[in-house]
C-alpha positions in Angstrom: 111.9 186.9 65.7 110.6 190.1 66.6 112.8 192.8 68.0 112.6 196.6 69.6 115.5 197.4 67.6 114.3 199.6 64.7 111.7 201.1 67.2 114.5 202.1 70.1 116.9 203.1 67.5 114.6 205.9 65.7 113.6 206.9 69.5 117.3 207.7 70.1 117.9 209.8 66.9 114.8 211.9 68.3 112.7 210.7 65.3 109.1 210.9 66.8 106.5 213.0 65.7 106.1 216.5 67.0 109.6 216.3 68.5 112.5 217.9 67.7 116.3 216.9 68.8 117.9 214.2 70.0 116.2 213.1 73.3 118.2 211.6 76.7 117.9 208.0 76.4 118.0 206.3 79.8 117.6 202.6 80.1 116.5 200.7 83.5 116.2 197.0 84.2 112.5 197.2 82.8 111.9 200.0 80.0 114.2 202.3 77.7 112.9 206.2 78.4 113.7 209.1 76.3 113.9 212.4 77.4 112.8 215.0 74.9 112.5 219.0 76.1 109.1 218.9 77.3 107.4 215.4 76.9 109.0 211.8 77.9 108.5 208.7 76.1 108.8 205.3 77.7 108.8 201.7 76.4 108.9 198.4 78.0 111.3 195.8 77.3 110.0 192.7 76.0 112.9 190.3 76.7 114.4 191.4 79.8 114.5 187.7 81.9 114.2 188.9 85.3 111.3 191.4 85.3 109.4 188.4 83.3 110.2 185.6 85.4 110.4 187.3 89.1 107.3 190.0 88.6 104.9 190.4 85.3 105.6 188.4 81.8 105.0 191.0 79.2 107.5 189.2 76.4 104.0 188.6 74.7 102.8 191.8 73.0 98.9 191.4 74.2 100.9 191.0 78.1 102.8 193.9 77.1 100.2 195.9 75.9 97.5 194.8 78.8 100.4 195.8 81.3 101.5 199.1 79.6 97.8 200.4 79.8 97.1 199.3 83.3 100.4 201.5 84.3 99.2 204.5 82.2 95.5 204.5 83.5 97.0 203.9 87.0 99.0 206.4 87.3 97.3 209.1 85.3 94.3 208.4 88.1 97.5 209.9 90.6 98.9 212.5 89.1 97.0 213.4 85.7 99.3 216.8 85.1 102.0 214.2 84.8 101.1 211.3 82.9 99.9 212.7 79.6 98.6 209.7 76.8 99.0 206.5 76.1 100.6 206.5 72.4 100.7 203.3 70.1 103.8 203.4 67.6 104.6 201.6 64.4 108.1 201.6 62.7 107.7 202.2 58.9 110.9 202.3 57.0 112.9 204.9 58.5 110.1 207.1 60.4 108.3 205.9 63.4 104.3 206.8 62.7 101.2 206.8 65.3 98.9 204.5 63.7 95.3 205.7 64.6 94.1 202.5 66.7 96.5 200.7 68.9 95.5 197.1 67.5 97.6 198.3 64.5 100.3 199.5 67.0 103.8 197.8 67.4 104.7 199.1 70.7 102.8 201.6 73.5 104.6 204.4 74.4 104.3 205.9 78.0 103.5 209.6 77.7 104.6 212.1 80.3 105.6 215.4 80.7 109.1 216.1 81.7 109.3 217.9 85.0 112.3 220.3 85.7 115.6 218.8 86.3 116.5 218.4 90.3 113.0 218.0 91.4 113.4 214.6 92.1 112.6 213.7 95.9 115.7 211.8 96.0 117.9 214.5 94.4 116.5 216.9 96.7 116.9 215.3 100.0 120.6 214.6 98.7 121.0 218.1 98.6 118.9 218.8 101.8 117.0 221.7 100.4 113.7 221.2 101.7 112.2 222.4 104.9 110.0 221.1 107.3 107.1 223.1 106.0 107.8 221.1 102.7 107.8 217.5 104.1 104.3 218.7 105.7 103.1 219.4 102.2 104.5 216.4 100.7 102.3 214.3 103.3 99.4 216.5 103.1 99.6 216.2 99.2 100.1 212.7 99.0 97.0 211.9 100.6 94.9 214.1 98.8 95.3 212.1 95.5 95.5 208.9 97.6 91.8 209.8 98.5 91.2 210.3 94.9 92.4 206.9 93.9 89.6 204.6 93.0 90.7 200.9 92.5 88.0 199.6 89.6 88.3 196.0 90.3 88.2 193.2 93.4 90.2 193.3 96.1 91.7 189.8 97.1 90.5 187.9 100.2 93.5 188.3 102.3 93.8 189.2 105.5 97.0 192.1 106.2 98.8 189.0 107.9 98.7 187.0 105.0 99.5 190.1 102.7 102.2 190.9 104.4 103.6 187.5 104.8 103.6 186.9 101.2 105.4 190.2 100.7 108.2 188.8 103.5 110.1 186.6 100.6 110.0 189.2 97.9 111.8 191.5 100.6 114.4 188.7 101.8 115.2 188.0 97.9 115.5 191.8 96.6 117.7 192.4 99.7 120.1 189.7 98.1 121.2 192.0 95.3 123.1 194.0 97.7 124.6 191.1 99.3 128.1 193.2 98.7 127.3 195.8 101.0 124.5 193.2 103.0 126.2 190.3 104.6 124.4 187.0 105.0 124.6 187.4 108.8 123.0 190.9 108.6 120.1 190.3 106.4 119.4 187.1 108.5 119.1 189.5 111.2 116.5 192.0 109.4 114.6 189.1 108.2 114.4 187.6 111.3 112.9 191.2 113.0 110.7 191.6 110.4 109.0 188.4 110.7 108.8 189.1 113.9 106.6 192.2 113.7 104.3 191.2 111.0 103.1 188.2 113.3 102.8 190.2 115.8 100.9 193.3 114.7 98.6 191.5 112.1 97.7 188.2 114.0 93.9 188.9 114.7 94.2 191.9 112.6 90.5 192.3 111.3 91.1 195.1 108.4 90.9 194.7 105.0 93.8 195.2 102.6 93.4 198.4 100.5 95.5 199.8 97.4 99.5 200.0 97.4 102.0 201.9 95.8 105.1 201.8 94.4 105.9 205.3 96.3 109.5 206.1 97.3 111.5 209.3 97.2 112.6 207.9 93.4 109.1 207.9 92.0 108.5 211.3 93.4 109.0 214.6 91.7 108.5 218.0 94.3 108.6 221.2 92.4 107.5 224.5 93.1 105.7 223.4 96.5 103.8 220.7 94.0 103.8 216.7 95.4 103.8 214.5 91.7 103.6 211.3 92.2 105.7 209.5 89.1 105.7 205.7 87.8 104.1 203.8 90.9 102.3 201.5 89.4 103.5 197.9 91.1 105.3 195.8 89.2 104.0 192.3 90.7 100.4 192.3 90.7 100.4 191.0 94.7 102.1 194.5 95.5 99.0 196.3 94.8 97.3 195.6 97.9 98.8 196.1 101.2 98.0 197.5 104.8 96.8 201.3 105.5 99.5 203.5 105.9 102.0 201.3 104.0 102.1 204.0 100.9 103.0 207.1 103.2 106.2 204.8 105.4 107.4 204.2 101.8 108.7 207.4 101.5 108.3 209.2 104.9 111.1 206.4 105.6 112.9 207.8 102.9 113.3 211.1 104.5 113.5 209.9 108.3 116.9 208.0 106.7 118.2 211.2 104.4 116.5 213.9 105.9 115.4 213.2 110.0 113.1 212.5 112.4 112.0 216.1 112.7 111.2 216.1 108.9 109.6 212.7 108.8 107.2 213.3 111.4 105.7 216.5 109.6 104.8 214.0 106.3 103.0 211.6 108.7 101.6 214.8 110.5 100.4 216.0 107.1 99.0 213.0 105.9 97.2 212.4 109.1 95.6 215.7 109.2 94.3 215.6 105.5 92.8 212.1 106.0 91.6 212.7 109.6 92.8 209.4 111.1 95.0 208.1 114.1 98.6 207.2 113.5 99.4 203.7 113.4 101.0 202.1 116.7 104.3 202.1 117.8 105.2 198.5 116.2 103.2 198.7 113.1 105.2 201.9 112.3 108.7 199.8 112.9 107.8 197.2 110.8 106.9 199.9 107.8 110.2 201.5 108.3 112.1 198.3 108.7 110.2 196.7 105.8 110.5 200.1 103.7 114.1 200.7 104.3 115.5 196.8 103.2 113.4 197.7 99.8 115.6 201.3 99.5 119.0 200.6 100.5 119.3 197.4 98.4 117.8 199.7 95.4 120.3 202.6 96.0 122.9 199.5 96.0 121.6 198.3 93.1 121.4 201.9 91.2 125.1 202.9 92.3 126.5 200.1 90.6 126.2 202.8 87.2 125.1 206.0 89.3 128.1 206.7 91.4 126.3 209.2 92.7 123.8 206.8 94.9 126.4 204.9 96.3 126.9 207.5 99.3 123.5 208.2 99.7 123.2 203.9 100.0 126.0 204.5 102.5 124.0 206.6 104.5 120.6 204.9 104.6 122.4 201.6 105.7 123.5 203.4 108.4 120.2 204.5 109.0 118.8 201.0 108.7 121.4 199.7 111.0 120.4 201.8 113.6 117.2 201.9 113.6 117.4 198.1 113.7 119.0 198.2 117.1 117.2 200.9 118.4 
């Protein structure tokens, strides 16, 4: 049976051509990603259960392979500065080689450059060093390579109420993983409220569906006044489509919860202005930041169970979201 073993285990002794040292090996429910000085390699897992059963099989290679490119050419369309190649590998012996076509390949490695340490989004509105002329920028930004982004193939025939009710389930399960720090009464509550809004601002709703991201303040890196977008390709097929504005509450929510009000509005002002369009209404935005904010603070719950570090920043968006909620 074939394994990832021999590849993942050269990868960690930094044996990849036109590196040099041993790389940061980081492993997420999905992928294993190495860290080398100035370039970042990432590999999907081919056995992990619950990313094959609950969002995309790729334990096939072809799967594997169709999915890794789909990510690459996605998000290189985003942020091109970021996402460098897509690189097929081939373990031979004790070296790891780049065979020159990928049919011959083993595995696809995800080629980025590394950005400087601390430029997260996340990282930086932990730290609360960015000012409101930032978060402007950041919405300003983001919609400049949104309007760049051209989706290449059909577009389902859904209506946004039907999009966003078959989103509704994903959101009630993921919010189950932090059913430490989530009670059963609680996330009956948020479910209940969010139902409530989609039927209400999307029954009748005439406008088409139009390309989503997976765009949060952990797939964003900010440096030197620079928005990158980072790894937001969606992970279930469905979650590629969604309403207008949907990409922007993502992570505009993120910094209404760590940063303010104040701050969130000037990345919805930004974004506004570059795009030239009307804000949403007053529901629509609660059920973004409702919707948005179940997704992040069962995430951070999830992260902090090996990042200690998230675990007050989870703290503090689920007071957030509980406030919000009764507001």
């Amino acid at each position: 049976m074939y394994s990832q073993k021999p590849l993942l285990e050269l990868l960690r002794a930094g044996k990849v051509p036109g590196e040099s040292g041993i790389p940061k090996h980081i492993e997420t429910v999905i992928s294993n990603v190495f860290l080398f000085n100035e370039r970042v390699y990432k590999v999907y897992k081919n056995n992990n259960e619950f990313f094959n059963k609950s969002f995309h099989d790729i334990s096939i290679k072809e799967e594997r392979f169709a999915f890794s490119t789909s990510d690459f050419e996605w998000n290189r369309q985003l942020a091109k500065e970021v996402h460098l190649r897509l690189q097929g590998v081939k373990v031979e012996g004790d070296s790891i080689i780049f065979p020159g076509e990928s049919r011959n390949a083993e595995e696809l490695l995800l080629v980025t450059a590394r950005l400087p340490a601390g430029t997260v989004l996340l990282d930086q509105l932990q730290k609360g060093n960015l000012t409101e002329v930032d978060f402007y920028e950041i919405g300003k930004q983001f919609a400049a390579r949104e309007k760049g982004f051209v989706w290449r193939g059909e577009f389902p025939d859904e209506s946004l109420l039907e999009n966003m009710l078959g989103r509704y389930p994903d959101v009630i399960e993921w919010v189950k993983n932090a059913e430490t720090y989530l009670p059963t009464k609680e996330r009956e509550e948020y479910g209940k409220q969010l139902k409530g809004l989609i039927m209400r601002v999307y029954t009748g709703e005439t406008a088409s569906v139009t390309t989503c991201f997976d765009f949060h303040s952990l797939n964003a890196f900010y440096a030197d006044q620079m928005l990158y977008p980072f790894d937001t390709y969606p992970p279930k097929d469905s979650w590629r489509f969604g309403p207008p504005w949907l990409n922007i509450y993502r992570l505009a929510t993120d910094i209404f919860a760590l940063a303010g009000e104040k701050e969130f509005r000037a990345v919805i002002q930004g974004y506004r202005e570059c795009l030239n369009i009307e804000t949403p209404s007053k529901e629509t935005e609660r059920l973004f930041i409702i919707y948005a904010a179940l997704i992040m603070v069962s995430s951070l719950y999830m992260l902090a169970k090996t990042d200690t570090d998230k675990k007050e920043t989870a703290g503090k968006y689920h007071d957030f979201l509980k406030w919000y909620a009764a507001s």
